[in-house]
C-alpha positions as CSV (number, residue, x, y, z in Angstrom):
1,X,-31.5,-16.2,1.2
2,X,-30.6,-14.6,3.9
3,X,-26.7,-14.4,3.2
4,X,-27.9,-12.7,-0.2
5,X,-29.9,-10.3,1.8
6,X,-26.6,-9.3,3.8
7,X,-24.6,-9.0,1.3
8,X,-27.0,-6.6,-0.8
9,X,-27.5,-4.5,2.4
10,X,-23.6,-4.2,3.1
11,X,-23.4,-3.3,-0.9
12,X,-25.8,-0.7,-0.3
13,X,-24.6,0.7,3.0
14,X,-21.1,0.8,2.3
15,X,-21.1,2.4,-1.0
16,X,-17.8,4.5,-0.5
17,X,-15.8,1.5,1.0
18,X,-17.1,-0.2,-2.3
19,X,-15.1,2.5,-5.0
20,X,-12.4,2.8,-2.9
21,X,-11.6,-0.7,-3.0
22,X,-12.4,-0.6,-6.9
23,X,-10.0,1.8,-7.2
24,X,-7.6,0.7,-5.3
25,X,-7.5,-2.6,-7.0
26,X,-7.5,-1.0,-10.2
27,X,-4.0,1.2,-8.8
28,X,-2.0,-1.9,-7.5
29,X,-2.7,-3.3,-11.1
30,X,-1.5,-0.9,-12.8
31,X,1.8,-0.2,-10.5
32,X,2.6,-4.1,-11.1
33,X,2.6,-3.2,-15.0
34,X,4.7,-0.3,-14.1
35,X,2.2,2.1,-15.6
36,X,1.8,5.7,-14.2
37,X,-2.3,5.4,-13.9
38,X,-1.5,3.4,-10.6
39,X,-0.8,7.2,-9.3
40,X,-3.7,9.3,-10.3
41,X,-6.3,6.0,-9.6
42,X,-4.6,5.3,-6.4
43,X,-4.8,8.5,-5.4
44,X,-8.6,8.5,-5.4
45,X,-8.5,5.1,-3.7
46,X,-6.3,6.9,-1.1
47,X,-9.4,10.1,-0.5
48,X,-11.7,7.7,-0.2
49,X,-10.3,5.5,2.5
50,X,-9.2,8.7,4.7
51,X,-12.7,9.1,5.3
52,X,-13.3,5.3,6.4
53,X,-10.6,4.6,8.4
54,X,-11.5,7.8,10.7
55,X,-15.1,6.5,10.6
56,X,-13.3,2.8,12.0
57,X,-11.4,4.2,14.5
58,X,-8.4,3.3,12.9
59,X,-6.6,6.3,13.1
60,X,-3.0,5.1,12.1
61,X,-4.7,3.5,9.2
62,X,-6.0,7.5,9.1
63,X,-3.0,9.0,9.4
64,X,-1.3,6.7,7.0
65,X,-3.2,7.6,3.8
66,X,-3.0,11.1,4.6
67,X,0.7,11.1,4.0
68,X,-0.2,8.1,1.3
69,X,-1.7,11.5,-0.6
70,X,1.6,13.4,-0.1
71,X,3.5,10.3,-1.3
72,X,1.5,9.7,-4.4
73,X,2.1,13.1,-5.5
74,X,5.4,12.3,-5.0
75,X,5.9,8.7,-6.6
76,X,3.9,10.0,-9.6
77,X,6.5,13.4,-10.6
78,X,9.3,10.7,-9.6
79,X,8.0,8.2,-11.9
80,X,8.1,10.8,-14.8
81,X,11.3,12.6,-13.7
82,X,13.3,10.6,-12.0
83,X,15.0,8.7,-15.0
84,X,18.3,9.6,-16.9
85,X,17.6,12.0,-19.4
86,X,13.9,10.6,-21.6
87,X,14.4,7.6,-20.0
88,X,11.7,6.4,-17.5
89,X,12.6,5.8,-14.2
90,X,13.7,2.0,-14.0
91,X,13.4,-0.8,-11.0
92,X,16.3,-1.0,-9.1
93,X,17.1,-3.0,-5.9
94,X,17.9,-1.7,-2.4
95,X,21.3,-2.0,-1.0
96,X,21.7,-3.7,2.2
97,X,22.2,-0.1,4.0
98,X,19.1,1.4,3.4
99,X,16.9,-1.6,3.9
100,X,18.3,-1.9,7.4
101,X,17.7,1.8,7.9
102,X,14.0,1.1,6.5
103,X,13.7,-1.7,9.1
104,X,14.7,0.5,12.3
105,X,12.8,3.1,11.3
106,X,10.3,0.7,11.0
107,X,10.6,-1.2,13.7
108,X,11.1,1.7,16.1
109,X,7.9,3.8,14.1
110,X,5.7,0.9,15.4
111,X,6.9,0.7,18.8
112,X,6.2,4.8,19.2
113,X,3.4,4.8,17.3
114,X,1.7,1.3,18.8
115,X,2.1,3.1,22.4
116,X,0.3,6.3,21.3
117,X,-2.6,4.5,19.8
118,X,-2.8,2.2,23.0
119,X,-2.6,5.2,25.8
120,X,-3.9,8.5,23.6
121,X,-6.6,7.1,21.0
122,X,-7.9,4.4,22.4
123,X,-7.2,1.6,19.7
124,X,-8.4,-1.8,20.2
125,X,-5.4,-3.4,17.9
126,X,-2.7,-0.5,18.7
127,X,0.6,-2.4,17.8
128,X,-1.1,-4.5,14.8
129,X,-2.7,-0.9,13.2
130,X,1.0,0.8,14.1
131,X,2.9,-2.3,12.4
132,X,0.9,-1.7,9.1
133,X,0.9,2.1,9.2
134,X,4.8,2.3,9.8
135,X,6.0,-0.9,7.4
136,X,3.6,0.6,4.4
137,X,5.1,4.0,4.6
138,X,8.2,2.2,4.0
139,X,6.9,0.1,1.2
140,X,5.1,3.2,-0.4
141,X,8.1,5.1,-0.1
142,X,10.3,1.8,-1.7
143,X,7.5,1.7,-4.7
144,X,7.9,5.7,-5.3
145,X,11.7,4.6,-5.6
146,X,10.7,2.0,-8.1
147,X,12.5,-0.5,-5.4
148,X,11.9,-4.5,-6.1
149,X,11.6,-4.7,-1.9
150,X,9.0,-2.7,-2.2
151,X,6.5,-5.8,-3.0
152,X,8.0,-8.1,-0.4
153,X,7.0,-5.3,2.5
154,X,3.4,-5.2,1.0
155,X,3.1,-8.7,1.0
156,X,3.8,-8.8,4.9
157,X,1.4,-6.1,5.8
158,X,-1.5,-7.6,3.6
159,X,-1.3,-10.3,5.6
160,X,-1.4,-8.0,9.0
161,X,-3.9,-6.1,7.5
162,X,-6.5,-8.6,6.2
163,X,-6.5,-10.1,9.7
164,X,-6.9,-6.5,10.7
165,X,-9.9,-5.3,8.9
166,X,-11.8,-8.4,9.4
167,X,-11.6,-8.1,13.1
168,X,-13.0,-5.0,12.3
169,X,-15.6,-5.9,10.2
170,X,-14.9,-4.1,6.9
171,X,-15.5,-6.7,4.8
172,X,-15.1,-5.1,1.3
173,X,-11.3,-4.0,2.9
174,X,-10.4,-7.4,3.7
175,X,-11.2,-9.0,0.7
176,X,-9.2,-5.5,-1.3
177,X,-6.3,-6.6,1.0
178,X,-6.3,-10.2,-0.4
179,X,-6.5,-9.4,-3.6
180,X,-3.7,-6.9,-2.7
181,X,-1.9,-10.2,-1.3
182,X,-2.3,-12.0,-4.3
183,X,-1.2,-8.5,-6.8
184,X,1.8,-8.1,-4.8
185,X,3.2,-11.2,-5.2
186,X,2.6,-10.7,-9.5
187,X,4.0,-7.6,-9.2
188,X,7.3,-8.9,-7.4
189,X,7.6,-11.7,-10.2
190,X,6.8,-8.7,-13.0
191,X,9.2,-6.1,-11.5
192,X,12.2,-8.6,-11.1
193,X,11.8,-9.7,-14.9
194,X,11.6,-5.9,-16.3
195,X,14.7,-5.4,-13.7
196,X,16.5,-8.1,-16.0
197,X,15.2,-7.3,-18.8
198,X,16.5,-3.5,-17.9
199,X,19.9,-4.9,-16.9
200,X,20.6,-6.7,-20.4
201,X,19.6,-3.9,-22.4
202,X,22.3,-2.1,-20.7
203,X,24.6,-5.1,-21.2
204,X,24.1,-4.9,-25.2
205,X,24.0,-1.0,-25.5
């Protein structure tokens, strides 16, 4: 009784945590299925979770869906436009030179950025919260690209990230970022087949 209690005072206090994790679920669904609603929905997703993550002191996490706004705007014209003639844009792989380039920017973005969080904001999980900030502006930059690697990337920082928000005690977050874990992994398995299914219909044109 008491559990139920909790759970329907969270519901109630954390009404905003609540849609944005809605609608970010919603968004990662529709981006697996290749659909351009995953923009506009994870925009909204996005608004909402600036204000949270300010409110948690988790100010890459901040930070990061600020620019998440700029890059939606982004992924969503490049998802329209960015194909050959009427065509829409269509999954494509990485070559092995850009994703080392991803992984030192990376890399070296979470080093620079874990050091300011530590000695400037005051972050209690400075390298963990720079990790996921730098790694899923590389995988939101990958999915705007309609790259395959892009899932692979999400999958490692929804792991990061549900250990993250738990510690933190944002539950409805934790459990989007599972579910996240879990969409990322159908959306890898979808995006490979329409990449093959994309490659023979080349084959027999």
């Amino acid at each position: 009784m008491e559990l139920l209690t909790q759970t329907i005072s969270y519901f109630s206090e954390n009404q905003i945590e609540l849609w944005g994790t809605i609608f970010g679920i919603i968004c990662v669904w529709f981006n697996t299925k290749e659909n351009i609603w995953g923009w506009p929905t994870g925009l909204i997703s996005v608004g909402l979770y600036i204000y949270i993550f300010l409110n948690a002191g988790l100010y890459g996490d901040f930070l990061l869906h600020i620019i998440y706004v700029i890059l939606g705007i982004y992924g969503w014209y490049h998802w329209l436009y960015g194909g050959k003639s009427t065509d829409a844009l269509p999954v494509s792989y990485s070559s092995t030179k850009e994703l080392s380039i991803l992984v030192v920017i990376g890399t070296l973005g979470t080093l620079v950025m874990g050091y300011i969080f530590e000695n400037y904001f005051g972050s209690d999980v400075p390298y963990w919260d720079a990790f996921t900030t730098s790694f899923s502006l590389i995988a939101q930059w990958q999915l705007a690209k309609k790259r395959i690697e892009n899932w692979v990337i999400w999958i490692i920082v929804d792991v990061a990230c549900v250990g993250i928000y738990f510690y933190k005690g944002l539950m409805f977050t934790t459990f989007l970022y599972f579910v996240y874990l879990f969409l990322a992994s159908w959306g890898f398995i979808q995006w490979r087949k329409s990449y093959q299914q994309h490659k023979t219909e080349k084959v027999i044109a």
